[in-house]
N, C-alpha and C positions, 0 to 999 in steps of 0.2 A: 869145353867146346862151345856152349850155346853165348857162355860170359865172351865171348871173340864177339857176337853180332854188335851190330849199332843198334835195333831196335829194345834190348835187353835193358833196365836200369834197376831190376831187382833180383839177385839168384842167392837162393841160401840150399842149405842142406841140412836137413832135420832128423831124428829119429823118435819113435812112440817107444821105447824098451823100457821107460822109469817114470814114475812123475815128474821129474825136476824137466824132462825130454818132453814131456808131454803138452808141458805149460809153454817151453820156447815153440814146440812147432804150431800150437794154438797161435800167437804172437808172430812167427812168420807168414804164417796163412792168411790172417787178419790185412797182415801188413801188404800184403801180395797184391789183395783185394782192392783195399785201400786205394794203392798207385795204381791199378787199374782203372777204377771208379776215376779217379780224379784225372785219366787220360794221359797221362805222363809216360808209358810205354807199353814192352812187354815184360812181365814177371815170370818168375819160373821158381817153385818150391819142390825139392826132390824129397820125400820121406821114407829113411828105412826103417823097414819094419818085420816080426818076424812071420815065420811059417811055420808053424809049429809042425803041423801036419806033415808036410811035403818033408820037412829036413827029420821026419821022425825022433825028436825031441821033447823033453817036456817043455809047458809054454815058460816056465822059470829060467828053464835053462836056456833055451831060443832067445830069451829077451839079452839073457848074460851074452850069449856069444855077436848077438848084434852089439853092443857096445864095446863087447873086447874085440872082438876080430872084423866086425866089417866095419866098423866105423874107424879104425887103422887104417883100412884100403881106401875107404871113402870118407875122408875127413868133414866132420861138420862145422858148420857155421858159413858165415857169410862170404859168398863166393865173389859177389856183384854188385854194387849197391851206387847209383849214379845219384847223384847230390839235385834236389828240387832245384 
């Protein structure tokens, strides 16, 4: 929905469940900043992550089912990305 705007020239979708996840959304966060700082528009980084608590889970198993099953519904990586 927000990748329809005009002002939008950066959208990704990240997740914290692994290190390999942890290092891209470090690197889209950065990147986010970045094209802000330098004026260029608006950015927008969504990050899923778990709740161990709330979904009464262990935090192992929380992190497994964000990469199995929520990141199916909500695909990651780069939604939006407008060229300098």
């Amino acid at each position: 929905m927000l990748a329809t705007l005009d002002g939008l020239v950066y959208a990704e979708r990240v997740c914290v469940a692994d290190v390999k996840n942890v290092i891209k959304a470090k690197k889209a966060i950065k990147k986010a900043f970045q094209i802000q700082m330098e004026g260029r528009g608006f950015t927008f980084v969504e990050v899923l992550s778990a709740c161990p608590t709330n979904w009464a889970m262990p935090p192992v198993e929380a992190n497994r089912w964000v990469l199995d099953a929520m990141a199916a519904c909500y695909p990651l990586g780069v939604i939006k990305e407008v060229p300098a």
